[in-house]
C-alpha beads as a LAMMPS data file, in Angstrom:
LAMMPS data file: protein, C-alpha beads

79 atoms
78 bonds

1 atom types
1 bond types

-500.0 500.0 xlo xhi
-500.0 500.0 ylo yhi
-500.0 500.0 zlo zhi

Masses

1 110.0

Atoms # bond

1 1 1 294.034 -219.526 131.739
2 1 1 292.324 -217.071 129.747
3 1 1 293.757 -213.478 130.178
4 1 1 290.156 -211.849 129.565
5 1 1 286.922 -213.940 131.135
6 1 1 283.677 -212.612 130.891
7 1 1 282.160 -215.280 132.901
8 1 1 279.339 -217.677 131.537
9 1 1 277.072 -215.517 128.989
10 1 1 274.469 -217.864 127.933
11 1 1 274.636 -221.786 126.218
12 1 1 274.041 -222.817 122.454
13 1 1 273.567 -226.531 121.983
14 1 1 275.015 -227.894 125.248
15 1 1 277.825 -225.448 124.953
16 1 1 278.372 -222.985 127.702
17 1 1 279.603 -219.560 125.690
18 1 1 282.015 -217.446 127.795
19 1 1 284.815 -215.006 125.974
20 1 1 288.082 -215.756 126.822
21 1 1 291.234 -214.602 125.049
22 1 1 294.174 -216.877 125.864
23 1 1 297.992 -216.723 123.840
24 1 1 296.312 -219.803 121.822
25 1 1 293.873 -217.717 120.133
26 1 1 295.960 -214.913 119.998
27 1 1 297.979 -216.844 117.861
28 1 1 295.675 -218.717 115.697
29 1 1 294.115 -214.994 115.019
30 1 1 297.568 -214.232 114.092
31 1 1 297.896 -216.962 111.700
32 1 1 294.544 -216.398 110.001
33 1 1 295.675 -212.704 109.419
34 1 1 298.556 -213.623 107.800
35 1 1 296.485 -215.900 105.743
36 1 1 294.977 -212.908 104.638
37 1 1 297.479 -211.202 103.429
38 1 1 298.700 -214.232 101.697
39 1 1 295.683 -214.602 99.826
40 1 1 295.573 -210.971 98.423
41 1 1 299.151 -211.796 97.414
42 1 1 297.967 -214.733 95.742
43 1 1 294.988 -213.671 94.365
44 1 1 297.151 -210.625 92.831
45 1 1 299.713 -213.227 91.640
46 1 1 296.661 -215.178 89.756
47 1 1 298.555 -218.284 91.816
48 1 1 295.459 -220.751 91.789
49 1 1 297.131 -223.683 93.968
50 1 1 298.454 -220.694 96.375
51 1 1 294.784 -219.149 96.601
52 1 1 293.474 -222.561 97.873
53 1 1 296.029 -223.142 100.317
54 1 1 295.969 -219.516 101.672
55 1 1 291.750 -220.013 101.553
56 1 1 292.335 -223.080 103.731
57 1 1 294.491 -221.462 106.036
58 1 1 292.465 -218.399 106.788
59 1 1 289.245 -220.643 107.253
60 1 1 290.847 -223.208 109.330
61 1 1 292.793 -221.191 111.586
62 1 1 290.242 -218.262 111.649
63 1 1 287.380 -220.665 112.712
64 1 1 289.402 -222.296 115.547
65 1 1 290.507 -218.818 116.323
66 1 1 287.209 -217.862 117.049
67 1 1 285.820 -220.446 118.390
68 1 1 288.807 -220.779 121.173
69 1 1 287.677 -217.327 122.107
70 1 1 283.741 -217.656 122.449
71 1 1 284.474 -220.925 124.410
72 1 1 286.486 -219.356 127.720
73 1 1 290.035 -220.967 125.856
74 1 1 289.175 -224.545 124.947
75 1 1 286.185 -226.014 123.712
76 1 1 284.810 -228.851 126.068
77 1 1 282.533 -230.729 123.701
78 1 1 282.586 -234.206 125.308
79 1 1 279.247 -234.126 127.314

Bonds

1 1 1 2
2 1 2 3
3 1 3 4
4 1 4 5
5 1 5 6
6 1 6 7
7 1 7 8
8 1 8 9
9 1 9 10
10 1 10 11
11 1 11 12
12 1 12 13
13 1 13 14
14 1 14 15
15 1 15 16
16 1 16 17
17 1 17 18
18 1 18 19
19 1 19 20
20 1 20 21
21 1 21 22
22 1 22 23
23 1 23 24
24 1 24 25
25 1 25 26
26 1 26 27
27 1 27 28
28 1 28 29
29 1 29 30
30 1 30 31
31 1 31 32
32 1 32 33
33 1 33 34
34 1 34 35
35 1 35 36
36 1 36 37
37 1 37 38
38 1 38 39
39 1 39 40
40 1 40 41
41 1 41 42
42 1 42 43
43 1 43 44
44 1 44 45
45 1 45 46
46 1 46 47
47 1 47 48
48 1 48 49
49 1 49 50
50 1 50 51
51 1 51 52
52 1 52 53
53 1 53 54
54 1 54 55
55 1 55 56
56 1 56 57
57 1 57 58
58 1 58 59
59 1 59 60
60 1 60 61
61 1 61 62
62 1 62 63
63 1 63 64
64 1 64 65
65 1 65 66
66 1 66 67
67 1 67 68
68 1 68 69
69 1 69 70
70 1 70 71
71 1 71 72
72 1 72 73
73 1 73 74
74 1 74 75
75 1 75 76
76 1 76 77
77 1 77 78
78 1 78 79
């Protein structure tokens, strides 16, 4: 259960678009931040295998992030 709905906005693809923050996003947008920070750190450190890792983090987690709150929590793809 989200804990902000904006009710349906419109539909892209087959997929209904609503925004709706739940604690999972929260999270994963938590996670993605910290990614962030990692990656400056690792960028500064010149830390190559670090950089990817952080890079994968920050995409991964701030995709998912962002897509759990443009699809009202969790995505329903299976149509």
């Amino acid at each position: 259960m989200p804990f902000i709905d904006t009710g349906e906005l419109f539909e892209i693809g087959g997929i209904t678009i609503h925004i709706g923050v739940n604690a999972f996003s929260v999270l994963m947008l938590m996670i993605a931040i910290v990614g962030v920070w990692g990656l400056v750190a690792a960028v500064k450190n010149r830390n190559l295998l670090a950089v990817l890792f952080s890079f994968a983090t920050v995409i991964t987690f701030g995709f998912f992030a962002i897509a759990t709150i443009f699809t009202y929590g969790y995505p329903d793809l299976a149509r």
